[in-house]
N, C-alpha and C positions, 0 to 999 in steps of 0.2 A: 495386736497385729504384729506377723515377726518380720524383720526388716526383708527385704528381699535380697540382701546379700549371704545371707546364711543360708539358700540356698531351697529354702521352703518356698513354694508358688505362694504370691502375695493374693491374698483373696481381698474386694472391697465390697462395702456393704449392699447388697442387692441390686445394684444396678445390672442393666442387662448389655452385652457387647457393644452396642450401638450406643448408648450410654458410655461406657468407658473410653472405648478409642477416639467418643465425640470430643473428651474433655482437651484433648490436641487441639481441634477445631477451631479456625478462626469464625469468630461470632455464635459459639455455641455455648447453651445453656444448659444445666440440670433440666430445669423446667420446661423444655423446648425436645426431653429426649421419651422415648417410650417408654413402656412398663419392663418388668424384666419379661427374659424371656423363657422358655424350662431348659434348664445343663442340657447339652448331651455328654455321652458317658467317657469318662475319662479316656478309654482306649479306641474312641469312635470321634472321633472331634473332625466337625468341617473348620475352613478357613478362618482364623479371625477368635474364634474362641480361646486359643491360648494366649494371643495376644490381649484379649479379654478381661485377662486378671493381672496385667503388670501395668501397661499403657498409662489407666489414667493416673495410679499413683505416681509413678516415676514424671507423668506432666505436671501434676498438681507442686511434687518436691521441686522443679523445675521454676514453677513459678512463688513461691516462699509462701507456698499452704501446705495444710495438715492433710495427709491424704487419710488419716484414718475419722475423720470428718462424719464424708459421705456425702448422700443428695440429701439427706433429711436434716441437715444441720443449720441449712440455711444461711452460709456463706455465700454461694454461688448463684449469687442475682443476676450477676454481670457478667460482660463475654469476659474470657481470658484474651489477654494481649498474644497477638499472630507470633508467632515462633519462628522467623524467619523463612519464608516459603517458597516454595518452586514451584513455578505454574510449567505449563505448558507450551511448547516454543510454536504452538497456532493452533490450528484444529486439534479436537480429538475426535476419538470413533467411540462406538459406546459396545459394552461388552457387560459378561455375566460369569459367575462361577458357581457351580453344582457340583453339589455330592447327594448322598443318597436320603438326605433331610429332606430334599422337595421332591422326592418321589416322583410320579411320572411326568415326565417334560412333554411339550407335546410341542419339538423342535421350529417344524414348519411355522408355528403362530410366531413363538420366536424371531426365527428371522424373519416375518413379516414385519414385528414391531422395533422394526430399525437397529435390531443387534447383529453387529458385525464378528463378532469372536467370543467364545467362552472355552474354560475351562474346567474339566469334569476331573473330579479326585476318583486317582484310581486306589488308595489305600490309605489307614492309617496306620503308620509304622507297617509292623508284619503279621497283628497278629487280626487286623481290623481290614478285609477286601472289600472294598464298597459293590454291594450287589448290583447297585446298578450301573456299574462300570462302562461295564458291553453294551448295554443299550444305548446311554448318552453319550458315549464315542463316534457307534458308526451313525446315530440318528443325526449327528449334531452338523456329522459330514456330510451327511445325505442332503442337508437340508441347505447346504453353498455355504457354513460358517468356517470360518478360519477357527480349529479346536487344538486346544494344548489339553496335557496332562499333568496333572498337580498329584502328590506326595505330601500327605501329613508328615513331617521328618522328627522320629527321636533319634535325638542322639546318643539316647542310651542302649538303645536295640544297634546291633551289627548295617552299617551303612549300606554294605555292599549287598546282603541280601535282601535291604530295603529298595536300592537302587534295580535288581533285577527281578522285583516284583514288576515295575514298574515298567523296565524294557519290554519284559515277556507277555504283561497284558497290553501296554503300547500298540508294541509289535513294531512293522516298519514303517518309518513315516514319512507320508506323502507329501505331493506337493499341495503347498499353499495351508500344510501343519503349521502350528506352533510351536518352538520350543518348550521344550517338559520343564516344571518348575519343581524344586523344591520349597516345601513351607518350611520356613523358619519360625519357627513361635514359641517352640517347649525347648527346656534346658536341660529337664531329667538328671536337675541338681550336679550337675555337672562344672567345672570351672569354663569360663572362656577360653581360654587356651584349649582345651578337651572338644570344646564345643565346635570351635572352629575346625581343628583338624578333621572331626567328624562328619562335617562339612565337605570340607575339601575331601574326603574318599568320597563320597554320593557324587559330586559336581564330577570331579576327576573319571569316575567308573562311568557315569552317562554321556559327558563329554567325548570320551574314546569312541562307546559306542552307537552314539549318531552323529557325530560328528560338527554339533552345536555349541554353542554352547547356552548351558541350562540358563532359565533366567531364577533370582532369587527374592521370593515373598519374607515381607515382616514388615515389623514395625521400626518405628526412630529409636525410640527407648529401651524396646529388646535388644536390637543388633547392638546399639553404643554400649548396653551393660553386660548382656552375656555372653555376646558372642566378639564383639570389640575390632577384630580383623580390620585392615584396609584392603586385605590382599585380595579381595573378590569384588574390588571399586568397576573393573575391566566386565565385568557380567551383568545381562543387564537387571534392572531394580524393578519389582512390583513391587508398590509402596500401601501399607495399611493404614490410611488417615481422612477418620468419616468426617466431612467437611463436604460444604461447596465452591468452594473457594481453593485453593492452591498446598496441595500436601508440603507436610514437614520432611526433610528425609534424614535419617542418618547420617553423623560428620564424616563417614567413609563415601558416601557419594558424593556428583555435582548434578544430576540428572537421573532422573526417572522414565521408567520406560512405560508402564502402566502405572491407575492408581486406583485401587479398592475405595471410593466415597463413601459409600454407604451398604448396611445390611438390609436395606429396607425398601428396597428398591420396587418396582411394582413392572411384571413383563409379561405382556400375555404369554400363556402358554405353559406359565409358571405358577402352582398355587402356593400361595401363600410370600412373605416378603424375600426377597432375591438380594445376594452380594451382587453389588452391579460398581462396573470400574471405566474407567476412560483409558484408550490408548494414546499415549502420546504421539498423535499424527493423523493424518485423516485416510482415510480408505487405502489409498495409492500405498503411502506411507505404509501402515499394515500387510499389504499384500507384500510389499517388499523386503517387511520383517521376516515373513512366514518364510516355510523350509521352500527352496528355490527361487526364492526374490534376491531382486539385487541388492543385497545389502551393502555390496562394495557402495553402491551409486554410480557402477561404472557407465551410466551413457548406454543409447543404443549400438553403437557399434563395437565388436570387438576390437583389439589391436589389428594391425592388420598384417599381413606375411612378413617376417623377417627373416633376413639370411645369414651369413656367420658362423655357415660351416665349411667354407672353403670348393672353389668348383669343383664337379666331377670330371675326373680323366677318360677318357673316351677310351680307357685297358684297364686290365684289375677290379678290385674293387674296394666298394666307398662305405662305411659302417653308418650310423646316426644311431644316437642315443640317445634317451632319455636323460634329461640332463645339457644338452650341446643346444647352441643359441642358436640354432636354426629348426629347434623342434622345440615348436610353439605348444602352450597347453592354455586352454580356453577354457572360462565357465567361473566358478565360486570356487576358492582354493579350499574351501572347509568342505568339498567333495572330493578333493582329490586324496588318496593315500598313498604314498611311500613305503617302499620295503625294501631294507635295504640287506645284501648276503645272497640276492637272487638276482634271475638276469644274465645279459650277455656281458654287460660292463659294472654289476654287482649290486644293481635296484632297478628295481620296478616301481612303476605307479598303475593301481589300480582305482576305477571306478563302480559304485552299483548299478547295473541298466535299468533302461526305462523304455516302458513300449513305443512312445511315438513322440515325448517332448524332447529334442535336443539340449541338454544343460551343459554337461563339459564334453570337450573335445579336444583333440591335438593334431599338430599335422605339420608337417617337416615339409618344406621349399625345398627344392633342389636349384642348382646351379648347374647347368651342362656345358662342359667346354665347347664342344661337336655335339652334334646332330647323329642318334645311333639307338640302335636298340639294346637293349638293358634287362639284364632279370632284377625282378624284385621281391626281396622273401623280406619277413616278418619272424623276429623271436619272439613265443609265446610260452614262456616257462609258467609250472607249476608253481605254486599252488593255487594260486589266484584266479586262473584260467576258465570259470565258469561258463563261461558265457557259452551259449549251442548256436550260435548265429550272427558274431560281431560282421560287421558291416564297413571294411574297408575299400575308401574312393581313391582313384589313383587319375587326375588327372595328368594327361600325356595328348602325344602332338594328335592321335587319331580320336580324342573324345575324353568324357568320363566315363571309366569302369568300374562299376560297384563286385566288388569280392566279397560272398557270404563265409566263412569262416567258422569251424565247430571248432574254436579256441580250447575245448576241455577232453578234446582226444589227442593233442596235441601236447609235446616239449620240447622243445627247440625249433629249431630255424625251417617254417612252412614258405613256400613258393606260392605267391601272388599271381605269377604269369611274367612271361617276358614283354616289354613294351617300348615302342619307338617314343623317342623323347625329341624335341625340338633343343637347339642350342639357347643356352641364356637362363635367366630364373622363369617364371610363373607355374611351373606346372609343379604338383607334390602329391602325397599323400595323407591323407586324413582317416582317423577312426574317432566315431561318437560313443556315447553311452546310450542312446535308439538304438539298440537293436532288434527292437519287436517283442523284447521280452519284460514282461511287467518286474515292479522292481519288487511286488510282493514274493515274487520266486527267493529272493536273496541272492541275486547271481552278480558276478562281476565280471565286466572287461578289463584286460591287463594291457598296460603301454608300455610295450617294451624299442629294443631296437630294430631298424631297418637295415637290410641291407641291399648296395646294388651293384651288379654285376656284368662289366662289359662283355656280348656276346661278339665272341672272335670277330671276322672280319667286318660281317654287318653290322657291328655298333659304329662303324667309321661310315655309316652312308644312313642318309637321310631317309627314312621311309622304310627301313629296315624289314627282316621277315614276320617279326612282332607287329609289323604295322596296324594290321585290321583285328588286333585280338580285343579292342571295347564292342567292335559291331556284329558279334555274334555271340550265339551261349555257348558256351563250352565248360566242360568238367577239370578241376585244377585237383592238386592233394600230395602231400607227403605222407608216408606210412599208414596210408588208408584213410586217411583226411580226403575230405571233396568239397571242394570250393564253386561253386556258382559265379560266373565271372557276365555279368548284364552288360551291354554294350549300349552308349549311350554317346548323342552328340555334344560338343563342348556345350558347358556351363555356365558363363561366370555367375548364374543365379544360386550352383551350391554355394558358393561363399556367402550369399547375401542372403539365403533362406536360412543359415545357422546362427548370422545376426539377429534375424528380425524371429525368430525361435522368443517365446516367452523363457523366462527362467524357470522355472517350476521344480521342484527337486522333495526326496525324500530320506529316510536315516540311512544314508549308507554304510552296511556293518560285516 
């Protein structure tokens, strides 16, 4: 046998996956594990098979045995002593992972038999697309499972055009998805230092483009020998260690986010034996992992209006930017983007829309010195500007008025309508990413600056000519722009309906 640092995959004598990674396992036996099981092909490998062939010798070197041995040697009477373990900080949820070895899923039984989340491989490497990709993606969703997508990863094949296999069969992801995983398992005789970097472009290229960040599979004894890294301690761990009992992890982690138990798992709906993993956390927990949960933990209620932009003058006018402490931005920051070079004051932030769940928002308090009427236009600069129907509220002293907005025939500074404002704070403006457009379109909402503009003499008198423009329709627009302006009596239940909004979210790209 040749040592596994020359860089040859360490093969061990006929055990089968579940056999090898069990030899981690605390209170596991040779004699306690199954038959082998038949290879799949070098360039077709599901989860866990290259972890396969290094795991149990690098456990066995670990504890001062021969790993070229074997089961048939008949050392291994006795458990191995536990490797230091990390259990779970309380409940977990129970989940599954598929590629195209278990052939037709028949999802719904699935989630009847208490699986909460799985994970369906959409490739190996670049040159192996699991056929049944498409099927187990959208069925897995159909059927209410929280589904991620998994990446066989060589790191000898180009990362980045591993990584946008990945994106483009993905596609965009919804709410209540899970983060896309890279498998770590194969080295492709590669050094650690190589390996790692390799690494870091797939993680880096998927990261930007949903704005997650990935989580990372493998095993303890893979990652410490070939890939070595601390630097992806901050992402979370899907841990491969067939056990009942409490996984070992890698000295680069403190904590595990998932754990692969066992290959042999038994799930209706599934022929034949199933990788089946625990989440660390129980349903709640899970859902708040998934893409639009609150991962902050931030509590039911957002922050609540702040000001700190200095009052308005009742002459001239008052700018607000993106950027200034009285324009609030609401939701998951890992949905918001920056861009900076564009804009009225040199960035913008954009988000992707969603048809009807509110997830981020923003919305700038004003301060009015006097009591008067006011224009209020909105900068809506290229290129971001997608959206056909962003949905700006402007509460003021006569009501809430919702403004529809074709943000993508627009650039620069569009006119809201003019509006009578009461003296003092509470009244502002708000824009969601609800705009009634699905997020599978790829469109985004851009947050740019505000501006407001005292109207000559009736901005000095309360009730101004703007007064009655929320209680009627009327047609708004710059440069052929047409704005829907809804007229609506005061609110304070918008603020309270944007709280109690589930989180829900998808790849914004």
């Amino acid at each position: 046998m040749r040592d596994e640092q020359d860089g040859a995959k360490l093969r061990v004598k006929a055990p089968s996956r579940a056999t090898l990674i069990a030899a981690m396992a605390v209170g596991s036996t040779w004699a306690s594990r199954p038959a082998l099981a038949e290879d799949h092909p070098i360039d077709d490998r599901a989860m866990g098979d290259g972890l396969a062939e290094y795991e149990l010798a690098a456990a066995l070197r670990a504890q001062g045995l021969d790993p070229a041995a074997g089961p048939d040697a008949g050392e291994l009477s006795s458990e191995l002593d536990p490797i230091a373990a990390t259990c779970a900080d309380g409940a977990t949820t129970l989940g599954i992972d598929i590629s195209k070895w278990q052939g037709d899923v028949n999802w719904n039984q699935v989630a009847n038999d208490g699986v909460e989340f799985a994970f369906v491989r959409v490739s190996h490497g670049v040159n192996t697309i699991d056929q049944w990709f498409d099927s187990n993606w959208s069925e897995a969703r159909a059927a209410g499972l929280h589904v991620g997508v998994y990446q066989y990863f060589e790191p000898g094949q180009d990362p980045i055009a591993q990584a946008e296999i990945l994106l483009d069969r993905m596609g965009t992801l919804q709410p209540g998805d899970l983060p896309p995983v890279i498998d770590v398992e194969s080295h492709g005789g590669l050094s650690a230092t190589t390996v790692a970097a390799k690494v870091k472009q797939w993680v880096d290229h998927v990261e930007a483009a949903t704005g997650v960040k990935p989580i990372i599979y493998t095993g303890k004894y893979f990652w410490q020998d070939y890939v070595k890294t601390a630097n992806f301690s901050g992402y979370p761990l899907w841990i491969a260690h067939y056990t009942n009992g409490c996984p070992n992890l890698p000295s680069q982690w403190s904590d595990w986010t998932a754990h692969q138990y066992t290959d042999k798992g038994s799930i209706s709906g599934v022929s034949g034996p199933t990788d089946t993993n625990r989440f660390n956390g129980d349903a709640a927990a899970l859902a708040a992992f998934a893409i639009g949960g609150d991962q902050g933990g931030g509590g039911d209620e957002p922050p609540p209006p702040v000001g700190g932009c200095g009052s308005i003058a009742p002459d001239g006018e008052s700018i607000f930017d993106n950027g200034d402490d009285c324009y609030v931005m609401h939701g998951p920051a890992q949905w918001w983007r920056t861009v900076d070079g564009v804009g009225a004051g040199g960035s913008v932030v954009w988000t992707g829309t969603t048809k009807t769940t509110v997830t981020n928002w923003a919305e700038v308090v004003f301060d009015f010195e006097v009591a008067g009427v006011y224009r209020l236009e909105a900068h809506i600069p290229k290129p971001h500007n997608t959206s056909k129907q962003a949905k700006y509220k402007i509460q003021h002293a006569g009501g809430l008025a919702t403004v529809i907005a074709n943000q993508s025939t627009n650039n620069g500074w569009v006119n809201l309508g003019d509006y009578t404002f009461d003296a003092g704070e509470g009244q502002f403006v708000s824009l969601a990413d609800a705009t009634g457009e699905s997020n599978s379109l790829g469109r985004k909402v851009v947050f740019d600056a505000f501006r407001l503009t005292a109207i000559g003499e009736g901005a000095r008198q309360a009730g101004g000519d703007g007064s009655d423009l929320g209680q009627t329709d009327v047609e708004r627009g710059d440069g052929g722009t047409t704005c829907s302006v809804t007229g609506r009596s005061a609110s304070p239940m918008w603020a309270l309906s944007l709280l109690l909004l589930g989180l829900r979210r998808r790849r914004a790209s």
